[in-house]
CHARMM internal coordinates of N, CA and C (Angstrom, degrees):
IC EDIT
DIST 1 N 1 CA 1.4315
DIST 1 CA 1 C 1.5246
ANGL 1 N 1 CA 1 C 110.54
DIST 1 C 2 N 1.2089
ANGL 1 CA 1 C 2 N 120.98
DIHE 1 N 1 CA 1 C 2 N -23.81
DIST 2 N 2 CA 1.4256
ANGL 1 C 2 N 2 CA 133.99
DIHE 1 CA 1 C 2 N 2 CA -160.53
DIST 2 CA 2 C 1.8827
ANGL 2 N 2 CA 2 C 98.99
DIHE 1 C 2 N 2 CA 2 C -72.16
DIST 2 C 3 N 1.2651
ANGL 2 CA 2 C 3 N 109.89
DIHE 2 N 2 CA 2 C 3 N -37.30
DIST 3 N 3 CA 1.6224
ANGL 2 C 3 N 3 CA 116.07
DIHE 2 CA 2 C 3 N 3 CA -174.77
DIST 3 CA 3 C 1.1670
ANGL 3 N 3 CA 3 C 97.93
DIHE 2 C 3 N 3 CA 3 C -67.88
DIST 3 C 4 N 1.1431
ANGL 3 CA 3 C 4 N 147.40
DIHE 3 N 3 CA 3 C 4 N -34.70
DIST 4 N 4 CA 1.1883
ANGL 3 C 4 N 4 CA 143.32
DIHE 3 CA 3 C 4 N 4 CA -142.00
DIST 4 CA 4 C 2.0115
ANGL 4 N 4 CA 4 C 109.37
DIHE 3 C 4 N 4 CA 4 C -100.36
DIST 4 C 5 N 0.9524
ANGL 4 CA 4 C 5 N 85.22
DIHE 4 N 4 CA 4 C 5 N -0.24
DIST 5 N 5 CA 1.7633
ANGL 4 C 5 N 5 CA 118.74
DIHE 4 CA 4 C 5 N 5 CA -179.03
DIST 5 CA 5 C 1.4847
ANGL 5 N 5 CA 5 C 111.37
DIHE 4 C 5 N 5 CA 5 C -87.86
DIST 5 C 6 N 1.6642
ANGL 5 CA 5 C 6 N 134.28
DIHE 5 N 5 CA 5 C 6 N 97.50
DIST 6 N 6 CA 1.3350
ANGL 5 C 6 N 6 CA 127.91
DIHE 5 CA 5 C 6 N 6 CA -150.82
DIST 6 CA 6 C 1.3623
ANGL 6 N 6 CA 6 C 94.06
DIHE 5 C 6 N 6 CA 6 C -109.03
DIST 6 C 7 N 1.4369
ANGL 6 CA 6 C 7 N 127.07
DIHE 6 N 6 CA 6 C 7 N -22.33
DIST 7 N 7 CA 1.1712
ANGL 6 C 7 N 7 CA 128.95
DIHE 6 CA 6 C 7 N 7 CA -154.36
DIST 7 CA 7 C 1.8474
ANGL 7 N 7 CA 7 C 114.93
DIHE 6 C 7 N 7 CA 7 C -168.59
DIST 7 C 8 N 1.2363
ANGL 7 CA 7 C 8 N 95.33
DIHE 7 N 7 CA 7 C 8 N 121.33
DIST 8 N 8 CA 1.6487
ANGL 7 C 8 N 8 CA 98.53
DIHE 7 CA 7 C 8 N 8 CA -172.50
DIST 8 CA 8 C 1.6490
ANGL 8 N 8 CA 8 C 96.97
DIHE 7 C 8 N 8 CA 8 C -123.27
DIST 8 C 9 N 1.2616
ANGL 8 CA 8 C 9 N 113.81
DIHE 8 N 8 CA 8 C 9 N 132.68
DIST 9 N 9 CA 1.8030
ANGL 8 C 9 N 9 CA 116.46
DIHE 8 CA 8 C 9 N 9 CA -179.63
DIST 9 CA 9 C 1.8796
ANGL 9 N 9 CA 9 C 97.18
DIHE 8 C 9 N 9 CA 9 C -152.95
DIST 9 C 10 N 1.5022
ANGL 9 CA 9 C 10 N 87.71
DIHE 9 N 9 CA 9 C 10 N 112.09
DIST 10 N 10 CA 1.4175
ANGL 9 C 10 N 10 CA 105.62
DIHE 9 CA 9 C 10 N 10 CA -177.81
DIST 10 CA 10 C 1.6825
ANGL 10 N 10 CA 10 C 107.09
DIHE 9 C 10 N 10 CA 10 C -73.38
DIST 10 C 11 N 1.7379
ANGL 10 CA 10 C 11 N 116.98
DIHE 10 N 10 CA 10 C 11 N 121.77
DIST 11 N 11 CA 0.8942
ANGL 10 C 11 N 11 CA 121.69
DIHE 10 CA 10 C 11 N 11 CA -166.36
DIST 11 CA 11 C 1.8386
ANGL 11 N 11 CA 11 C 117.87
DIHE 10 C 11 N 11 CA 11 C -88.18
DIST 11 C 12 N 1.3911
ANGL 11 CA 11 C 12 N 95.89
DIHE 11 N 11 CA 11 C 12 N -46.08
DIST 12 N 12 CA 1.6059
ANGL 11 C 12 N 12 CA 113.28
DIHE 11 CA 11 C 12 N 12 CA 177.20
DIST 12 CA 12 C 1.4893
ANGL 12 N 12 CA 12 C 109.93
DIHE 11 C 12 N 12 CA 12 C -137.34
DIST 12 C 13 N 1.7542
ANGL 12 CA 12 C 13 N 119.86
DIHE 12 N 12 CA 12 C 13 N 146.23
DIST 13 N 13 CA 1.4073
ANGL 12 C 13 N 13 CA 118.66
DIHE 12 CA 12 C 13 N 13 CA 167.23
DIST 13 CA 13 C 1.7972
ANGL 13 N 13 CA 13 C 115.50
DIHE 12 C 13 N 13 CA 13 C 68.41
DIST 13 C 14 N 1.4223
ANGL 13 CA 13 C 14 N 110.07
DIHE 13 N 13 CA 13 C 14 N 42.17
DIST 14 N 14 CA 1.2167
ANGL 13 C 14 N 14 CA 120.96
DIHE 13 CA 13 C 14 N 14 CA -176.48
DIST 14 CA 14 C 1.5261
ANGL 14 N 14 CA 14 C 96.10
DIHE 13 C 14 N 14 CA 14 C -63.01
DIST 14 C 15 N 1.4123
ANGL 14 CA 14 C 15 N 133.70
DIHE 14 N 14 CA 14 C 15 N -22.99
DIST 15 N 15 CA 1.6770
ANGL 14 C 15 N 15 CA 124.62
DIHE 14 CA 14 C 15 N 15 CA 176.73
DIST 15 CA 15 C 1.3815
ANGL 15 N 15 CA 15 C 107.41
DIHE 14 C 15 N 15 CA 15 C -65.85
DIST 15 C 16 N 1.2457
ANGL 15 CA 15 C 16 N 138.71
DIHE 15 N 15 CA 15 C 16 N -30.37
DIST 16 N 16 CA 1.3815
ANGL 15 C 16 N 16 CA 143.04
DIHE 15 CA 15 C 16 N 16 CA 163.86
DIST 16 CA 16 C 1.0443
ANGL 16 N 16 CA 16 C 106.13
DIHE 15 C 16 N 16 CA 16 C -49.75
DIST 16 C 17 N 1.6783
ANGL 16 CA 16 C 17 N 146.59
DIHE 16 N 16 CA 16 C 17 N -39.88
DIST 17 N 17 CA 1.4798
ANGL 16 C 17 N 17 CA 121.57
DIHE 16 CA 16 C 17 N 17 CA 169.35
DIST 17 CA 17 C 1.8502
ANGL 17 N 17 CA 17 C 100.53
DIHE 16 C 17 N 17 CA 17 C 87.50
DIST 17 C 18 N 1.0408
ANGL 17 CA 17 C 18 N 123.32
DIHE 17 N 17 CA 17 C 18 N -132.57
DIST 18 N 18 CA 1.3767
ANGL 17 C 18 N 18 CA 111.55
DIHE 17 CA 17 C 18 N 18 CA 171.74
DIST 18 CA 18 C 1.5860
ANGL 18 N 18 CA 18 C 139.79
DIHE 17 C 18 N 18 CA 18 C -88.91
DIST 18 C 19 N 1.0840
ANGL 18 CA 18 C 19 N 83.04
DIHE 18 N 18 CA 18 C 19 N 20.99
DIST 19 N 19 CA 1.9200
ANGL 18 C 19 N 19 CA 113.71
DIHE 18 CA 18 C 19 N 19 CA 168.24
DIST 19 CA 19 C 1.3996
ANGL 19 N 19 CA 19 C 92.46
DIHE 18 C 19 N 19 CA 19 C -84.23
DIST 19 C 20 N 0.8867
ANGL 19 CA 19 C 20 N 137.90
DIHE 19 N 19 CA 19 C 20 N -75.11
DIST 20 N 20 CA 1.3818
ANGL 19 C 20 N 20 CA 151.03
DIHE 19 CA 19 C 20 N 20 CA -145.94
DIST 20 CA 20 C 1.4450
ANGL 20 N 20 CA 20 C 123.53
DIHE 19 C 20 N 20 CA 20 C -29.76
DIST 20 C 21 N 0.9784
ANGL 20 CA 20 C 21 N 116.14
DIHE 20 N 20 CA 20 C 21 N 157.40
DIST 21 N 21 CA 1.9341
ANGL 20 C 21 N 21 CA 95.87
DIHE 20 CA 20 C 21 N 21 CA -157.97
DIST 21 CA 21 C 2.3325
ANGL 21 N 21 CA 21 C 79.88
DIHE 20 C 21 N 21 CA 21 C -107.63
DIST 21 C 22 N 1.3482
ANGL 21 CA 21 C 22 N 74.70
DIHE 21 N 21 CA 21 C 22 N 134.00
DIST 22 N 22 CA 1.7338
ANGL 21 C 22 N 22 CA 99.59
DIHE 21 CA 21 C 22 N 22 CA -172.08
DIST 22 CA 22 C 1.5864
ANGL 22 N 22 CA 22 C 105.13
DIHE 21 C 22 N 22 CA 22 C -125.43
DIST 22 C 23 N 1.6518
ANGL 22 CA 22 C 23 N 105.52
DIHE 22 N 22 CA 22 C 23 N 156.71
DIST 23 N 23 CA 1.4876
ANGL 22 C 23 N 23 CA 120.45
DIHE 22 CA 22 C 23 N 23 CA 164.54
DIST 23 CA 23 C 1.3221
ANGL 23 N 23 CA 23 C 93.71
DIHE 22 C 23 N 23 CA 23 C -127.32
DIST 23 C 24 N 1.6724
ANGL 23 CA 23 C 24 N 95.94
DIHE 23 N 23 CA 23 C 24 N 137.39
DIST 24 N 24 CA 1.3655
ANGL 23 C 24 N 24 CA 105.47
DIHE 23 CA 23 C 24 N 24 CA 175.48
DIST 24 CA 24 C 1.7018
ANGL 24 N 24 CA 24 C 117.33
DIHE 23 C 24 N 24 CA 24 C -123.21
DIST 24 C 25 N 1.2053
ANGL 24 CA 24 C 25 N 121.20
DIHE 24 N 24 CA 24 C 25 N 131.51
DIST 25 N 25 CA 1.4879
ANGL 24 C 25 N 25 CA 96.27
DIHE 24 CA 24 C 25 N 25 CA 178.98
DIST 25 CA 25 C 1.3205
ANGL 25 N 25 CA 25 C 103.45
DIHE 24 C 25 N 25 CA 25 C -104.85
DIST 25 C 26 N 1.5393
ANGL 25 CA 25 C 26 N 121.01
DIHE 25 N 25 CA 25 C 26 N 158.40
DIST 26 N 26 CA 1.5208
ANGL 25 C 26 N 26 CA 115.44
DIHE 25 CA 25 C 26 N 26 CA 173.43
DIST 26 CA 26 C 1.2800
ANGL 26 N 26 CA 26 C 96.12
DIHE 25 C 26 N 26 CA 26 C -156.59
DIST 26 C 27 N 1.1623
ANGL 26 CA 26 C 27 N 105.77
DIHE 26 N 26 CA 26 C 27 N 179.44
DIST 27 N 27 CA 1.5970
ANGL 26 C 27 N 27 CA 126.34
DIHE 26 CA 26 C 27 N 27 CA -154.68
DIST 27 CA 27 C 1.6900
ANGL 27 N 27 CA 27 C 106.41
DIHE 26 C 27 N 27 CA 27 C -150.12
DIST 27 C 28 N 1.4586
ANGL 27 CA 27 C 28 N 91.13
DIHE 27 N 27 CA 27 C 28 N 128.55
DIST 28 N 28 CA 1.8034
ANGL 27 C 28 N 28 CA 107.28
DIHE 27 CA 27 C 28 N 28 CA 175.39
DIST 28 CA 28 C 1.9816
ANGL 28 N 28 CA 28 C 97.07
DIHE 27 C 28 N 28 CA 28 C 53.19
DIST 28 C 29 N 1.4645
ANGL 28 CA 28 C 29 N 93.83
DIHE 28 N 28 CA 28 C 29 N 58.86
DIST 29 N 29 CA 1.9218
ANGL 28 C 29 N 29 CA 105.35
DIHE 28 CA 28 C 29 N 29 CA -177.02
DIST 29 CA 29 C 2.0303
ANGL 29 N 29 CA 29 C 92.15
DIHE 28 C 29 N 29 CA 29 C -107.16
DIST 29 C 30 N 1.5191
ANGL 29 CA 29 C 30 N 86.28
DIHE 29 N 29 CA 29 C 30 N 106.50
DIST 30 N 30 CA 2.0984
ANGL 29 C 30 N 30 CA 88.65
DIHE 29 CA 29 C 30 N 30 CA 173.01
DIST 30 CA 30 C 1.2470
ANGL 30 N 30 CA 30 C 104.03
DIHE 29 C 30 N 30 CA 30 C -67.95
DIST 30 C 31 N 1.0707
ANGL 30 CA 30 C 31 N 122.89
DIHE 30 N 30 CA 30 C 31 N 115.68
DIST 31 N 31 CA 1.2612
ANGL 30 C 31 N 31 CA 124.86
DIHE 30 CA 30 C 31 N 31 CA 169.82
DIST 31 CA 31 C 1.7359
ANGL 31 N 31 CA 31 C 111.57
DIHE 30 C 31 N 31 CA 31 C -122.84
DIST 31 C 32 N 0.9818
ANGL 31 CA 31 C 32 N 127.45
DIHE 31 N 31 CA 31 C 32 N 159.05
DIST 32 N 32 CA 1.7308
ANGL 31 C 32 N 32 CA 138.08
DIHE 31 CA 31 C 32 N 32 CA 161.93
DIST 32 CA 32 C 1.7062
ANGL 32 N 32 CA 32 C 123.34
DIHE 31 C 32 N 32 CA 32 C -102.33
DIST 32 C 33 N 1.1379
ANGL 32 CA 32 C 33 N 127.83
DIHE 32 N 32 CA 32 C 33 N 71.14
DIST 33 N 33 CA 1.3612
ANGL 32 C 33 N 33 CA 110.14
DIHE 32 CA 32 C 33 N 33 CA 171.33
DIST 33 CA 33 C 1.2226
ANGL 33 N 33 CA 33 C 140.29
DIHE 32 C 33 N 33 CA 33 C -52.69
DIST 33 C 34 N 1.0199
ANGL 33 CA 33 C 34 N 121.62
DIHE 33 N 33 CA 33 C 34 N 103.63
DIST 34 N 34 CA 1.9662
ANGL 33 C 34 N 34 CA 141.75
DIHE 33 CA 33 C 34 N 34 CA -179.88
DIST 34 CA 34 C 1.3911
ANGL 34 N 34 CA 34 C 109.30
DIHE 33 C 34 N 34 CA 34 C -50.99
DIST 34 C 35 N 1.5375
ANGL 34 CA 34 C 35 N 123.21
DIHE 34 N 34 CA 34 C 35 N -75.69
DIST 35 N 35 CA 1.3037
ANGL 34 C 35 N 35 CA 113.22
DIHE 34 CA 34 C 35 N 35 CA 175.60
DIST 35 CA 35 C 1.4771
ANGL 35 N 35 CA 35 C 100.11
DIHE 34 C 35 N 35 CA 35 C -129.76
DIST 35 C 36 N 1.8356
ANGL 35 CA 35 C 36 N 102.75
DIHE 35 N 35 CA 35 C 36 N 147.65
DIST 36 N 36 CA 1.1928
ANGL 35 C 36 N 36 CA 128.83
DIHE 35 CA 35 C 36 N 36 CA -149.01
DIST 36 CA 36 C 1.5694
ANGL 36 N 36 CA 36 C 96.47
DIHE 35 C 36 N 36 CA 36 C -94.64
DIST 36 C 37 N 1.6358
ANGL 36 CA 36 C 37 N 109.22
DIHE 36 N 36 CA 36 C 37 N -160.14
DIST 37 N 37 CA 1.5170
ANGL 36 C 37 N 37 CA 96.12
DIHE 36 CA 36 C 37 N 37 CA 172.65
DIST 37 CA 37 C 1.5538
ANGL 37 N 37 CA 37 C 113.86
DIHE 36 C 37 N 37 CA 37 C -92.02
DIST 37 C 38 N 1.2246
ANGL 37 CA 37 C 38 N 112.16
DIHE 37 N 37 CA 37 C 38 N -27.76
DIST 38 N 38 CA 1.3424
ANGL 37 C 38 N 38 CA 110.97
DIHE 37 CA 37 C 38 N 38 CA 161.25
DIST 38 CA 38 C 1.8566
ANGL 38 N 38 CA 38 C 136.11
DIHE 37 C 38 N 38 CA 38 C -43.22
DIST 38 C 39 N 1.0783
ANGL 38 CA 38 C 39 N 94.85
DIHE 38 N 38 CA 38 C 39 N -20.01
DIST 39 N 39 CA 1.5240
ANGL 38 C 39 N 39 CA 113.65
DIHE 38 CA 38 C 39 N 39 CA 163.59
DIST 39 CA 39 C 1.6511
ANGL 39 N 39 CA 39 C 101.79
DIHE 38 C 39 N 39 CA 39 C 99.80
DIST 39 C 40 N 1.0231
ANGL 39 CA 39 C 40 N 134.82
DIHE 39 N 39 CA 39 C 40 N 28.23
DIST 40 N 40 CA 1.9434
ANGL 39 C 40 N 40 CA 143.37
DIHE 39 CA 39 C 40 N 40 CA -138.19
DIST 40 CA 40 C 1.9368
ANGL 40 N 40 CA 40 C 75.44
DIHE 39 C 40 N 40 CA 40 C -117.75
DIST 40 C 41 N 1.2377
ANGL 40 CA 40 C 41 N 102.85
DIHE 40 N 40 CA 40 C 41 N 139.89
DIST 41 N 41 CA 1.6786
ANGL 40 C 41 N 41 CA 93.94
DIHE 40 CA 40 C 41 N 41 CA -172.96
DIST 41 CA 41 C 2.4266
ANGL 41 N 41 CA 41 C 84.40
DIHE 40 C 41 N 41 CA 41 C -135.86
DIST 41 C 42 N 1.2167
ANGL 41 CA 41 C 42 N 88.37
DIHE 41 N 41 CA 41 C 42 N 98.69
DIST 42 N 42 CA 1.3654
ANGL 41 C 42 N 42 CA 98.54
DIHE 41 CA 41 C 42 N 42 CA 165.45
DIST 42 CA 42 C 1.6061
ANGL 42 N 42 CA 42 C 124.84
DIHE 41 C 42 N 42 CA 42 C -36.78
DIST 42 C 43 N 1.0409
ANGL 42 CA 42 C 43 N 116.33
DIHE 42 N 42 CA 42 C 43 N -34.34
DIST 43 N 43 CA 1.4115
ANGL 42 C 43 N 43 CA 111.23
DIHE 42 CA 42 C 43 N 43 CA -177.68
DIST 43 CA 43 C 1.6057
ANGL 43 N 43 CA 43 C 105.88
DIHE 42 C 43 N 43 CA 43 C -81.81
DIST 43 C 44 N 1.2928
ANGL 43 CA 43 C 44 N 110.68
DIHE 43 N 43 CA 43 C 44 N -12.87
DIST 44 N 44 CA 1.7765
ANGL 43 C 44 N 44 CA 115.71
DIHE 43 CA 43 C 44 N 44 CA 161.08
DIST 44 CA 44 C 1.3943
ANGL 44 N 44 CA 44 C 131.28
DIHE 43 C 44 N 44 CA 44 C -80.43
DIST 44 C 45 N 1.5934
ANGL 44 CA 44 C 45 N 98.30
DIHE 44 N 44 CA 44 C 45 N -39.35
DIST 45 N 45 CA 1.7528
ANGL 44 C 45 N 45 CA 108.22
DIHE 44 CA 44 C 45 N 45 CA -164.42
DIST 45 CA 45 C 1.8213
ANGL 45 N 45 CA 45 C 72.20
DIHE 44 C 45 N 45 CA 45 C -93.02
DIST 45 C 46 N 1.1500
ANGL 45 CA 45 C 46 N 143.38
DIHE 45 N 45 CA 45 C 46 N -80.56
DIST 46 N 46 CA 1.4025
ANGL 45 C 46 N 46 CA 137.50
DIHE 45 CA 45 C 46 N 46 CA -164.89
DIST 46 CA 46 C 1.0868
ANGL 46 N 46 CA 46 C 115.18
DIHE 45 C 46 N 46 CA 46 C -25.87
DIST 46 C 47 N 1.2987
ANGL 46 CA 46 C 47 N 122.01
DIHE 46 N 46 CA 46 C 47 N -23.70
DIST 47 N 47 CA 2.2995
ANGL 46 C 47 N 47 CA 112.48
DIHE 46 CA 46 C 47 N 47 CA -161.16
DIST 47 CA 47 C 1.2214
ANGL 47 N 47 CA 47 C 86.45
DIHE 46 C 47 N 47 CA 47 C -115.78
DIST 47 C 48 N 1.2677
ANGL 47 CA 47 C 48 N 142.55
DIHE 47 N 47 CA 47 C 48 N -33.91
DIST 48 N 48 CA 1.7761
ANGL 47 C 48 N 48 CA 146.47
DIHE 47 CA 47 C 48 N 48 CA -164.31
DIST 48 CA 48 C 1.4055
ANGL 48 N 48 CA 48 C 96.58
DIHE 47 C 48 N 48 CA 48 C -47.24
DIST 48 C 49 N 1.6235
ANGL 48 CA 48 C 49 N 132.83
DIHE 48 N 48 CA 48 C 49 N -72.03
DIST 49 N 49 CA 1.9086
ANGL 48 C 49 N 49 CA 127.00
DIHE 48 CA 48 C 49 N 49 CA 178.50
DIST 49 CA 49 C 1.7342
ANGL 49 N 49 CA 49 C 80.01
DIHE 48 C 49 N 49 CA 49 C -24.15
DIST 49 C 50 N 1.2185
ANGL 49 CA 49 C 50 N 127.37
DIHE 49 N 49 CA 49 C 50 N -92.85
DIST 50 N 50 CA 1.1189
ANGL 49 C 50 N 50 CA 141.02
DIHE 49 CA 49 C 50 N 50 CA -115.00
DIST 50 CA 50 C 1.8522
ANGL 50 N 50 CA 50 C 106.44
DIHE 49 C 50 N 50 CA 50 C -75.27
DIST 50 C 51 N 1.2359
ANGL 50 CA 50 C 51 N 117.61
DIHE 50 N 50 CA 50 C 51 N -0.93
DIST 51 N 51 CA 1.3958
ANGL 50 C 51 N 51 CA 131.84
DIHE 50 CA 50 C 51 N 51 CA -172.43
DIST 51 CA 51 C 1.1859
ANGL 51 N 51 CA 51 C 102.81
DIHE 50 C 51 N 51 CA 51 C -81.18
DIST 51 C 52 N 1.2460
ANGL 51 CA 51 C 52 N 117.46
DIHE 51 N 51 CA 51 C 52 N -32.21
DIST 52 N 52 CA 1.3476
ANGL 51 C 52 N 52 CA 121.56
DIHE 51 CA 51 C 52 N 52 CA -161.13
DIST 52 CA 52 C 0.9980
ANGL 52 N 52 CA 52 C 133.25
DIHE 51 C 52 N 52 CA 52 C -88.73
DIST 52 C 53 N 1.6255
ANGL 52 CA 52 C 53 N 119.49
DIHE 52 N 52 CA 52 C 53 N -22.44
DIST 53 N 53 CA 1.2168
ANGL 52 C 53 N 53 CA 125.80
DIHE 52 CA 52 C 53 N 53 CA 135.95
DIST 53 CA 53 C 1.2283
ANGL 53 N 53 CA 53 C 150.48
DIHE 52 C 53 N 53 CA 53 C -1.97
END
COOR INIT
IC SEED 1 N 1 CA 1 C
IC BUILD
């Protein structure tokens, strides 16, 4: 995952070291989004068919 990381720029608290609050940009990063902006949280609307069982 680490390659996929083009750009790291420490935003606040650079004495923290890897605490430090960072923006990272990256490219071709797999990710899964859970909840959208609508507020709809997938791991709810996704398992619900399956509750019912």
């Amino acid at each position: 995952m680490s390659q996929r990381i083009k750009k790291y720029t420490v935003l606040a608290y650079p004495d923290m070291g890897p605490e430090a609050v960072a923006a990272l940009e990256v490219e071709d990063f797999p990710a899964i989004v859970v909840i959208d902006s609508t507020g709809d949280n997938y791991y709810e609307t996704g398992q619900a068919p399956y509750r019912k069982l």
